[in-house]
Backbone as CSV, one residue per row, in Angstrom:
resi,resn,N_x,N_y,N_z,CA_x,CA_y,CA_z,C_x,C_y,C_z
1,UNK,2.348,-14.329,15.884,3.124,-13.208,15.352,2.190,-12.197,14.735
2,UNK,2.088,-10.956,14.596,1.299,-9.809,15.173,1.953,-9.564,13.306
3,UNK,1.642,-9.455,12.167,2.046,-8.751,11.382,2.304,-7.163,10.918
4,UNK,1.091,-6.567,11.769,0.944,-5.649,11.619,2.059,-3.992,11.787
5,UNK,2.804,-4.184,13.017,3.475,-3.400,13.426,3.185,-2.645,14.206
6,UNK,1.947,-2.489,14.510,1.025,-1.416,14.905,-0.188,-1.621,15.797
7,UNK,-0.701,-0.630,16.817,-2.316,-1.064,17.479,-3.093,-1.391,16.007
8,UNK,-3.856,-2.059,15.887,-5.154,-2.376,15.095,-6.179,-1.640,15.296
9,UNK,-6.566,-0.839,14.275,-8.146,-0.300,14.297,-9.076,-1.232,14.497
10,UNK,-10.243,-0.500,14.820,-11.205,-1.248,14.821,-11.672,-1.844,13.894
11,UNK,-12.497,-2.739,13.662,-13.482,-3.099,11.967,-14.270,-2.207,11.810
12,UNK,-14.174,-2.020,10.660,-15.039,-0.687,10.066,-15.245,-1.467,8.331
13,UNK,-16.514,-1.207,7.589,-16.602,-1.338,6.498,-15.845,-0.845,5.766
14,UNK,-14.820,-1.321,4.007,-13.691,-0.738,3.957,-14.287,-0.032,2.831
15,UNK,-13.724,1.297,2.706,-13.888,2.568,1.914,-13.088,3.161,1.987
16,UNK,-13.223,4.265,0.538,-12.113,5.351,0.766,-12.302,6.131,1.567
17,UNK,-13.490,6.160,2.126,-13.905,7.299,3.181,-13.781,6.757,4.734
18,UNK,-13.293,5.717,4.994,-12.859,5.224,6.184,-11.922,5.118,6.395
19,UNK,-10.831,4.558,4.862,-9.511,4.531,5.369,-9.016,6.198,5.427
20,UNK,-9.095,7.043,5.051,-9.039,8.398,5.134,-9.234,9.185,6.795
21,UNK,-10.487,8.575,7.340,-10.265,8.598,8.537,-10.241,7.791,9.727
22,UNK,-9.261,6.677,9.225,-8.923,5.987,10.156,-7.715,6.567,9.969
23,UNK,-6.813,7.062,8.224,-5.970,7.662,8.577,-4.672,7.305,9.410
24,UNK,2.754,-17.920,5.182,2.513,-19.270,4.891,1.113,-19.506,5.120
25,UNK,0.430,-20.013,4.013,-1.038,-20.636,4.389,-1.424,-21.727,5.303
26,UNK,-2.198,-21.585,6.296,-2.494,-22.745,7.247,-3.069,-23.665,6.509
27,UNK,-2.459,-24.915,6.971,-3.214,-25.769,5.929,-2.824,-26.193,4.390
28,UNK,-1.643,-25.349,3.985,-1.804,-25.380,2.359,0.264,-25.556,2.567
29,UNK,0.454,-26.537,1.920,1.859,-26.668,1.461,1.826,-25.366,0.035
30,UNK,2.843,-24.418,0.485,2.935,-23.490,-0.603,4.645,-23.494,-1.202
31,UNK,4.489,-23.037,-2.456,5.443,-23.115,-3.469,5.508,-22.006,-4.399
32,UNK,6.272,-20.993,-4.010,6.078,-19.896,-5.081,7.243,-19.900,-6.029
33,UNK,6.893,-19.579,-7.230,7.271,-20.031,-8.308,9.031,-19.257,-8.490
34,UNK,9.820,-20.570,-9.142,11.548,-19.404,-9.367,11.400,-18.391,-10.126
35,UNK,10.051,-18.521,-11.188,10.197,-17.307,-11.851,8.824,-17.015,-12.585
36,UNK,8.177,-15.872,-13.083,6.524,-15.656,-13.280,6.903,-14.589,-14.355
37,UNK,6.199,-14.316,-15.283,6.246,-13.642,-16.436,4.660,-12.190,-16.241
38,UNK,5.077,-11.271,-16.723,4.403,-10.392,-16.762,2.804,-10.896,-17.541
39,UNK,1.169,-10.982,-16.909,0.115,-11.263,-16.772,-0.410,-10.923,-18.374
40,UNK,-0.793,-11.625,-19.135,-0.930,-11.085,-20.909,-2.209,-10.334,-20.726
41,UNK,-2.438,-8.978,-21.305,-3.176,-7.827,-21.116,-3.068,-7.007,-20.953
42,UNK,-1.550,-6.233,-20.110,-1.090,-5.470,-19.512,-0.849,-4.577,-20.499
43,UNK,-0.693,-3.301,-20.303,-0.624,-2.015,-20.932,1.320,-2.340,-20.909
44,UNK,1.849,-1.305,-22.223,2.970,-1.563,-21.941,4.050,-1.100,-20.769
45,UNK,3.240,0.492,-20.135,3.795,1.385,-19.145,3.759,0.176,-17.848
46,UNK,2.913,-0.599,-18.099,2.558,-1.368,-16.371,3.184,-2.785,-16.858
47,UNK,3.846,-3.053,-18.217,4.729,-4.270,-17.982,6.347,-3.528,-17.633
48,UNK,6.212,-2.146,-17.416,7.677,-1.575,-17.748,7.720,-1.131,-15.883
49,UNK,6.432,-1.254,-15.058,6.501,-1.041,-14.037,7.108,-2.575,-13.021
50,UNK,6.019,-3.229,-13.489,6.816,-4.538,-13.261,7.985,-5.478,-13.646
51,UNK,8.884,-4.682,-14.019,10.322,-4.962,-14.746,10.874,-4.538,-14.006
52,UNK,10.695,-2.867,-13.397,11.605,-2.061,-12.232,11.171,-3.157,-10.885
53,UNK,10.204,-3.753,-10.577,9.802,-4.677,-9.304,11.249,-5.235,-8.960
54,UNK,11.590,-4.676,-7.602,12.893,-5.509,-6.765,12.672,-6.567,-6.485
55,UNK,11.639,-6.565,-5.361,11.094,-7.630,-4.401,10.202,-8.169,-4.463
56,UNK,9.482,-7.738,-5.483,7.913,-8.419,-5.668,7.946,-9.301,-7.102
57,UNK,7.513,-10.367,-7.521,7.345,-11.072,-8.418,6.265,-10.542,-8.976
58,UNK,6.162,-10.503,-10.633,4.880,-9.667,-11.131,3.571,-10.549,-10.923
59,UNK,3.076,-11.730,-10.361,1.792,-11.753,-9.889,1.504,-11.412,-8.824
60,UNK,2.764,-11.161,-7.961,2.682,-10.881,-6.716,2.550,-9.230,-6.750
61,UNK,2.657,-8.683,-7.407,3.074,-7.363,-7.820,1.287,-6.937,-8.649
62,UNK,1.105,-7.809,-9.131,-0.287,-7.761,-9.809,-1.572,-7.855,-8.703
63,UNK,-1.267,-8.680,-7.921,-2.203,-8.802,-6.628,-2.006,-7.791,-5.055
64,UNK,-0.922,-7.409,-5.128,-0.714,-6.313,-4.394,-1.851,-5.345,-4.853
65,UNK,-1.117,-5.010,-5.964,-1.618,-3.409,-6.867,-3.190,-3.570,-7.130
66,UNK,-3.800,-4.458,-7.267,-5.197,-5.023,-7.000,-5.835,-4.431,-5.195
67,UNK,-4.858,-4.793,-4.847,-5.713,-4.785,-3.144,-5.386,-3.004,-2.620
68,UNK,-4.400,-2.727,-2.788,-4.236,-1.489,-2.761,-4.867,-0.701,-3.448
69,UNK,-5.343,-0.407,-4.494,-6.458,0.540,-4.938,-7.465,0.058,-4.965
70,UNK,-8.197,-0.699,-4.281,-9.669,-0.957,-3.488,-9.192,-0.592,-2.232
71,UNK,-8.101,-0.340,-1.432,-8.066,-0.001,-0.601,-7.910,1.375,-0.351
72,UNK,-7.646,2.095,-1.284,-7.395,3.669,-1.491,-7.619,3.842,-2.788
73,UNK,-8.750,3.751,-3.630,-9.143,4.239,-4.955,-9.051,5.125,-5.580
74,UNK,-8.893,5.258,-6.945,-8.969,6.509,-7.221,-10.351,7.063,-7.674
75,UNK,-10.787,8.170,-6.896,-12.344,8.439,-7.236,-12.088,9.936,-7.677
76,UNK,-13.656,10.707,-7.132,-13.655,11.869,-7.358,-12.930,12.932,-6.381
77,UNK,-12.787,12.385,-5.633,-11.696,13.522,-4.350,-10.379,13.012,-4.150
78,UNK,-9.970,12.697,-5.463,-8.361,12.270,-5.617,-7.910,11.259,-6.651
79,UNK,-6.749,11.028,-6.639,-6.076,10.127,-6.737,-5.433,8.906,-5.884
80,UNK,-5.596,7.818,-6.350,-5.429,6.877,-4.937,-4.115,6.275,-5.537
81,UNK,-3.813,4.973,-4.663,-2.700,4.031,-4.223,-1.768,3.909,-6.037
82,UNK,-3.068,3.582,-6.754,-2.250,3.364,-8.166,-1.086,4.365,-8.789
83,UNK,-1.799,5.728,-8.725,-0.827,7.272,-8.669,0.147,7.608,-7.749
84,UNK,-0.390,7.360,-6.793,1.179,7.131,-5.656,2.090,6.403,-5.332
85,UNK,1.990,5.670,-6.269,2.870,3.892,-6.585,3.422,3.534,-5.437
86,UNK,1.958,3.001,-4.753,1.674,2.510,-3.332,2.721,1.543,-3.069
87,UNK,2.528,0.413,-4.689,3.300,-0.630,-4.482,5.128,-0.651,-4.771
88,UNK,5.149,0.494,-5.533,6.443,0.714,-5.947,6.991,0.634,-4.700
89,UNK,6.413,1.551,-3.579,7.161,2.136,-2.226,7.256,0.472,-1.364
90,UNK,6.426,-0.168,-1.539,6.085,-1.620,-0.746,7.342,-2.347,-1.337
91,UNK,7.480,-2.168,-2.755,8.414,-3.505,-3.245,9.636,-2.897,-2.707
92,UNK,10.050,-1.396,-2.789,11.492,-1.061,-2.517,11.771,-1.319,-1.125
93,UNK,10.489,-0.956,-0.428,10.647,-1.451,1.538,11.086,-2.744,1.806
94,UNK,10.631,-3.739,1.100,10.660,-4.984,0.993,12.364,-5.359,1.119
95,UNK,13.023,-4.735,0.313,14.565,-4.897,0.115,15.432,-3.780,1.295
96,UNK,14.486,-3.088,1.823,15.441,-2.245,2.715,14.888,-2.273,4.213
97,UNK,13.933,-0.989,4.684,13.413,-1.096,5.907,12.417,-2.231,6.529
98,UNK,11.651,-2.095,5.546,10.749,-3.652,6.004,11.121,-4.576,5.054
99,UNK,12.176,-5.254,5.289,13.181,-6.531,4.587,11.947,-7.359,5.911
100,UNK,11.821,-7.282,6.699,11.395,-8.726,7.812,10.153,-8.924,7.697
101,UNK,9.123,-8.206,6.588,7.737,-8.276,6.577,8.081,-9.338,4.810
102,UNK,8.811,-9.806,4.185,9.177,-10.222,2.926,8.391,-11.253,3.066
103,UNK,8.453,-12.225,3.937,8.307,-14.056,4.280,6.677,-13.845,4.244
104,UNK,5.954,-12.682,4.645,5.163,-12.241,5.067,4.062,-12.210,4.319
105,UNK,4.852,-10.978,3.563,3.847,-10.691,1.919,4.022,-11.830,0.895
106,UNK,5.052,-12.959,0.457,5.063,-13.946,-0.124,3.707,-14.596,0.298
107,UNK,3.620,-15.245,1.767,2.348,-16.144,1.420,1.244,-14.904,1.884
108,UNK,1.265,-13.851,2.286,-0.424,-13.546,2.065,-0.651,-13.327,1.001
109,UNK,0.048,-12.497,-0.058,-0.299,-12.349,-1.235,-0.700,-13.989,-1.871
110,UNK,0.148,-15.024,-1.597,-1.030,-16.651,-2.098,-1.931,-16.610,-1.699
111,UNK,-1.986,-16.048,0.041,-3.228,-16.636,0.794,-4.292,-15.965,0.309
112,UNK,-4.061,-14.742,-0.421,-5.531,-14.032,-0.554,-5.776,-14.304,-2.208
113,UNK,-4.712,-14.833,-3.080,-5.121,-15.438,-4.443,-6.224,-16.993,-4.049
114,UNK,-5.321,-17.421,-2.914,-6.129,-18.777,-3.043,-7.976,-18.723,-2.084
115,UNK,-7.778,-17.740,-0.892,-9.128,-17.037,-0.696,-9.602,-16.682,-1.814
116,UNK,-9.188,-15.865,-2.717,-10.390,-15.582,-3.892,-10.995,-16.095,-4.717
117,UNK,-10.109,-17.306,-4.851,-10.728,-18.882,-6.046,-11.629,-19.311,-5.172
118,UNK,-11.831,-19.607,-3.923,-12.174,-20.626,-2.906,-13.436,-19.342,-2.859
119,UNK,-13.926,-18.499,-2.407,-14.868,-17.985,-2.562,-15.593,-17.673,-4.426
120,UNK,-14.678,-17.235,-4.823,-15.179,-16.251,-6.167,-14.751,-17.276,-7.091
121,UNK,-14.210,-17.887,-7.542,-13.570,-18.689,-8.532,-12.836,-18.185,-9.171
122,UNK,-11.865,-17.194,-8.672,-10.840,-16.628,-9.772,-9.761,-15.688,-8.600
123,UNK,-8.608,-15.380,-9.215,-7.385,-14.560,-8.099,-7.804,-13.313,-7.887
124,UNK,-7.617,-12.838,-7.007,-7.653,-11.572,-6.516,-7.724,-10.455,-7.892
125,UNK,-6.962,-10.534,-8.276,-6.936,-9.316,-9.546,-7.750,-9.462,-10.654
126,UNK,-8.423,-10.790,-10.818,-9.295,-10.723,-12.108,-10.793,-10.573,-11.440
127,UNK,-11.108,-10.638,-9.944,-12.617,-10.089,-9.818,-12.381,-8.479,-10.057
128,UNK,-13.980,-8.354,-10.055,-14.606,-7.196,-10.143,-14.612,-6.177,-8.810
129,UNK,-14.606,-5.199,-9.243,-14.116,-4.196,-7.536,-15.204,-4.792,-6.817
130,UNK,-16.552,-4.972,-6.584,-17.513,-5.291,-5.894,-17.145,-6.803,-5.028
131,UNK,-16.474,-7.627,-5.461,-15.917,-8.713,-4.902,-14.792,-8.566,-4.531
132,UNK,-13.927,-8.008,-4.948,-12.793,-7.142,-4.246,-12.953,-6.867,-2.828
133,UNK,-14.151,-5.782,-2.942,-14.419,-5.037,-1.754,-14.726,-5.843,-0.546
134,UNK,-15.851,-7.102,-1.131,-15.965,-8.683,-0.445,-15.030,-8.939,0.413
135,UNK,-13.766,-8.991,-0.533,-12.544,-9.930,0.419,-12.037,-9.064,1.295
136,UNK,-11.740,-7.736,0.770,-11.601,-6.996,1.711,-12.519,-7.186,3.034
137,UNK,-13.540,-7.009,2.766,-14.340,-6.747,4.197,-13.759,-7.783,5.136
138,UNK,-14.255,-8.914,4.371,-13.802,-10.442,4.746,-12.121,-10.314,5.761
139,UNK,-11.365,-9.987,5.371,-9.971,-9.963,6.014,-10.132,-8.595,7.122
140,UNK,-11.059,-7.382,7.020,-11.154,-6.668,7.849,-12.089,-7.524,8.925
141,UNK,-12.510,-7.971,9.006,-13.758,-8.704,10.078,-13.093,-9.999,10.562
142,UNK,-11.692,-9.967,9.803,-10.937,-11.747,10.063,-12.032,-12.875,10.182
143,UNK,-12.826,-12.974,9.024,-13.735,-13.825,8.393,-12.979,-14.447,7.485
144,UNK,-12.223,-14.196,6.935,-11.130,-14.872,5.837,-10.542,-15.540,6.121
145,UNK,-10.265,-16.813,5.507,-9.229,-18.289,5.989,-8.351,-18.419,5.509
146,UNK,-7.265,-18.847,5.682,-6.045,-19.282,5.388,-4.643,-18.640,5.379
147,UNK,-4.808,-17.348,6.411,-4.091,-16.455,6.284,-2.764,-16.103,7.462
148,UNK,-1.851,-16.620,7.628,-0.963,-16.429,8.482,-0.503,-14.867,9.415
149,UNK,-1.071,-14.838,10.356,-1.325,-15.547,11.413,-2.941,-15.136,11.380
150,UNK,-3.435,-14.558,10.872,-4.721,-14.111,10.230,-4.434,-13.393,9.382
151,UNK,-6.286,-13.319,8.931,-6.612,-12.376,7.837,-7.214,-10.743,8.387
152,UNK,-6.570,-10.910,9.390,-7.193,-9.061,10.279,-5.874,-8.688,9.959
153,UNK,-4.937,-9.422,10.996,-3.406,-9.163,10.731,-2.449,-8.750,9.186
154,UNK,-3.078,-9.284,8.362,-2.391,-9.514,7.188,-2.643,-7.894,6.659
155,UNK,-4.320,-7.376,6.485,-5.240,-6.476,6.014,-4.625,-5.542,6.757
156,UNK,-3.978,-5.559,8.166,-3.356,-4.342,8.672,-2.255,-4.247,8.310
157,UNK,-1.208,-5.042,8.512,-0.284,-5.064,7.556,-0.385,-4.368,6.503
158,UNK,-0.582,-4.389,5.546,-0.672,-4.043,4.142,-1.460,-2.644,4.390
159,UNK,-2.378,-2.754,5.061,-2.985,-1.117,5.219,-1.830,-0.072,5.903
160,UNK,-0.900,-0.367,6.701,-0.232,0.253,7.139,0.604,0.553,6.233
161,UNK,1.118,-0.705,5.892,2.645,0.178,4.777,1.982,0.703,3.606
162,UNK,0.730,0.302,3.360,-0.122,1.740,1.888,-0.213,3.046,1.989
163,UNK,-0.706,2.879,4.002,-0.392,4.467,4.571,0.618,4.966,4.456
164,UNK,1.872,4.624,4.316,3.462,4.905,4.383,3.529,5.723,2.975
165,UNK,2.810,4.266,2.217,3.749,4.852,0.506,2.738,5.929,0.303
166,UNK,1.430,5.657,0.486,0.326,7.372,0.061,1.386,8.135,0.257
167,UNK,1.423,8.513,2.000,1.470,9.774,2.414,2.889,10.129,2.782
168,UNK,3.987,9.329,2.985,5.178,9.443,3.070,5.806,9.912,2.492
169,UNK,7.520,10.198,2.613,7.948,11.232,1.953,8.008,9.970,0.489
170,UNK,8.087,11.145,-0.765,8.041,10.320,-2.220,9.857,9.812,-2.550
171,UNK,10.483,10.456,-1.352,12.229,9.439,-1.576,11.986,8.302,-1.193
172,UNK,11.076,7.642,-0.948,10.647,6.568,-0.350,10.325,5.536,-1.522
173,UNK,10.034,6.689,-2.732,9.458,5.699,-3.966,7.929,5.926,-3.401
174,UNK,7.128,6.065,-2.992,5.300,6.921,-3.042,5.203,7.833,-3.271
175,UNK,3.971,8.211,-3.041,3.763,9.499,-2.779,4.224,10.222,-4.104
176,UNK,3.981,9.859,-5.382,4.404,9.972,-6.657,3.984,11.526,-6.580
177,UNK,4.346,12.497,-7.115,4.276,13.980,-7.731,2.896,14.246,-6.287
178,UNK,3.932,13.981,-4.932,2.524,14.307,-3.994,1.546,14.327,-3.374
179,UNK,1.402,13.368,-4.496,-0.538,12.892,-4.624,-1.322,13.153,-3.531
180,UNK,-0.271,12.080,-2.445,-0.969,12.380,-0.897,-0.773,13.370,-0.261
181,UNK,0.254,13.696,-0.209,0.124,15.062,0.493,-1.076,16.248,-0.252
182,UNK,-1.436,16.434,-1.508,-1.724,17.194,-1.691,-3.115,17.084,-1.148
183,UNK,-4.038,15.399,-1.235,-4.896,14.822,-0.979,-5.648,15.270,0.374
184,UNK,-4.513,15.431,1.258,-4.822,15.764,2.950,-3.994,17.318,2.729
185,UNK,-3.877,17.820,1.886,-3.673,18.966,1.896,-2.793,19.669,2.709
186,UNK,-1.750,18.646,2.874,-0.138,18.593,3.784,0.298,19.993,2.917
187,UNK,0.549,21.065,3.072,1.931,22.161,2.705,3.459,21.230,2.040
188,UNK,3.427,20.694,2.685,4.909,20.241,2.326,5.845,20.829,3.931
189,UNK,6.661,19.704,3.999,7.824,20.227,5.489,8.687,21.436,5.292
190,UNK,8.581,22.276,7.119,9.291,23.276,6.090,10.000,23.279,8.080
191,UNK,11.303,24.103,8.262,11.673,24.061,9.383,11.132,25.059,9.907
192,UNK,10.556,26.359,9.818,9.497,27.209,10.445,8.127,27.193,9.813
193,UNK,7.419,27.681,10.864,5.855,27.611,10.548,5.356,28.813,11.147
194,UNK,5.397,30.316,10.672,5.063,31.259,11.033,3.771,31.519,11.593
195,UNK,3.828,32.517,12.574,2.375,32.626,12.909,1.093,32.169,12.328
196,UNK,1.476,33.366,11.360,0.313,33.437,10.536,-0.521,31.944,9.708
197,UNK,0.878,31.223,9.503,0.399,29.755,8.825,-0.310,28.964,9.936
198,UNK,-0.322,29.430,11.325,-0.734,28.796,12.268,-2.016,29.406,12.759
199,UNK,-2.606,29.957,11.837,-4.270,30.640,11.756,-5.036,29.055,11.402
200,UNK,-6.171,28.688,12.032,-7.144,28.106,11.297,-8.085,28.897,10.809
201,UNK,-7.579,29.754,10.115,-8.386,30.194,8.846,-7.693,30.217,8.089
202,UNK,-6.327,30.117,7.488,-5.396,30.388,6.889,-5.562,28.833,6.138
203,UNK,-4.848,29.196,4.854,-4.429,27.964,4.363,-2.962,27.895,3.405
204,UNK,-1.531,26.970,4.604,-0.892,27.678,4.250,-0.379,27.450,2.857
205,UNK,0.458,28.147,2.151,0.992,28.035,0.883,1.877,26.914,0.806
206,UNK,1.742,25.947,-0.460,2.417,24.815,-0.334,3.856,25.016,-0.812
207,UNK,4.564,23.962,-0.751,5.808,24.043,-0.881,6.578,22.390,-0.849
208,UNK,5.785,21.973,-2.006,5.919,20.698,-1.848,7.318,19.994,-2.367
209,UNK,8.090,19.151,-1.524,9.069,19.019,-1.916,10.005,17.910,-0.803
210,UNK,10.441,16.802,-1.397,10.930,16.103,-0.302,11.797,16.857,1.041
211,UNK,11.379,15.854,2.162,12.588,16.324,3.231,13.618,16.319,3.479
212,UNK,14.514,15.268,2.695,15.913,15.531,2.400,16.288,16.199,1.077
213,UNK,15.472,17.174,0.759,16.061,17.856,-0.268,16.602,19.378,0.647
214,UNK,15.900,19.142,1.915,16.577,20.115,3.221,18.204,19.987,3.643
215,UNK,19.065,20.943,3.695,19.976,20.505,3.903,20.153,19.806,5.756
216,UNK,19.355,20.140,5.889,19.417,19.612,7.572,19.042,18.287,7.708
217,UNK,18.738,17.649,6.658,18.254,16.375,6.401,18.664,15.388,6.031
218,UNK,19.944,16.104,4.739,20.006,15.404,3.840,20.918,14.439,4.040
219,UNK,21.288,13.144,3.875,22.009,11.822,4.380,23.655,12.893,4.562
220,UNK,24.086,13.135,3.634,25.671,13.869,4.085,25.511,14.540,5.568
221,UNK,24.711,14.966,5.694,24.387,16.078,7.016,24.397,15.696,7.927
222,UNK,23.939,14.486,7.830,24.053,13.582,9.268,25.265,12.598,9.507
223,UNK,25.847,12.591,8.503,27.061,11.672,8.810,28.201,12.524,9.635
């Protein structure tokens, strides 16, 4: 079973500057817990984020939000996955459009806590970005064990629906105040695109603003 949804890129070393332009455990009887308490350390805004969590359990929610901003950071030419509440958009998908990727993210999110003890001696979210980046590579090169149906599969997975919440529309729950769009320097949707905006020298004026805030869009419109 193909997790991904999608052709697979190639392996490429993982960066913000690559993903930009690329653009059940085998082996392990697993048991995830009836219920997990918010991680002691947490700021109070990010125990109040993991309270709104639908679908995600807060370690599961803690190890997501870990892999997603090593996977889209926030550096000097932006804001990454954390500002676009990569995972917000993942947990709400979870309960609606991608409800069938759920079974999915339950054990990779173990499989890559229990990869990170088994290499590093500790879960995914308490290494250091530099070992982070490790496992990452590791699941991009499907060098990583224990990962249903791999660890290439899993890493696309999850890279795909991060691409969604970045850059997708923000009714989606991403794409918080833009971020991504403004990032790739998207205008915002508009139903004409005048000449002139269709200069490559031009840069056109933004107009940022969801697509069903269009009336041609908007859920009544189509019913």
């Amino acid at each position: 079973m193909d997790c991904s949804g999608e052709e697979r890129a190639p392996a490429q070393p993982v960066s913000r500057g690559t993903f930009l332009k690329r653009a059940g455990v085998a082996g392990l009887a697993v048991t995830i817990p009836a219920a997990a308490v918010a991680p002691a350390g947490l700021a109070e805004s990010e125990k109040v984020q993991l309270d709104q969590m639908t679908a995600l359990r807060p370690f599961q929610e803690r190890t997501l939000g870990a892999f997603v901003e090593r996977l889209i950071p926030s550096d000097s030419t932006g804001p990454g996955a954390k500002e676009a509440r990569v995972v917000r958009y993942i947990d709400r998908s979870l309960t609606g459009d991608l409800y069938a990727f759920k079974a999915a993210y339950d054990l990779a999110l173990i499989a890559l806590d229990a990869y990170s003890v088994k290499k590093y001696g500790a879960d995914f979210a308490e290494l250091p970005a530099d070992k982070q980046d490790a496992i990452l590579t590791d699941m991009d090169k499907n060098t990583a064990t224990g990962f249903v149906p791999n660890a290439k599969a899993v890493f696309e997975m999850i890279r795909t629906h991060a691409v969604q919440g970045m850059f997708g529309d923000p009714a989606h729950g991403g794409n918080e105040n833009f971020v991504g769009w403004k990032l790739v320097r998207f205008p915002g949707p508009r139903l004409v695109i005048g000449a002139a905006d269709q200069r490559l020298d031009v840069v056109p004026k933004s107009n940022l603003k969801s697509t069903y805030s269009i009336p041609l869009f908007k859920p009544s419109a189509r019913k």
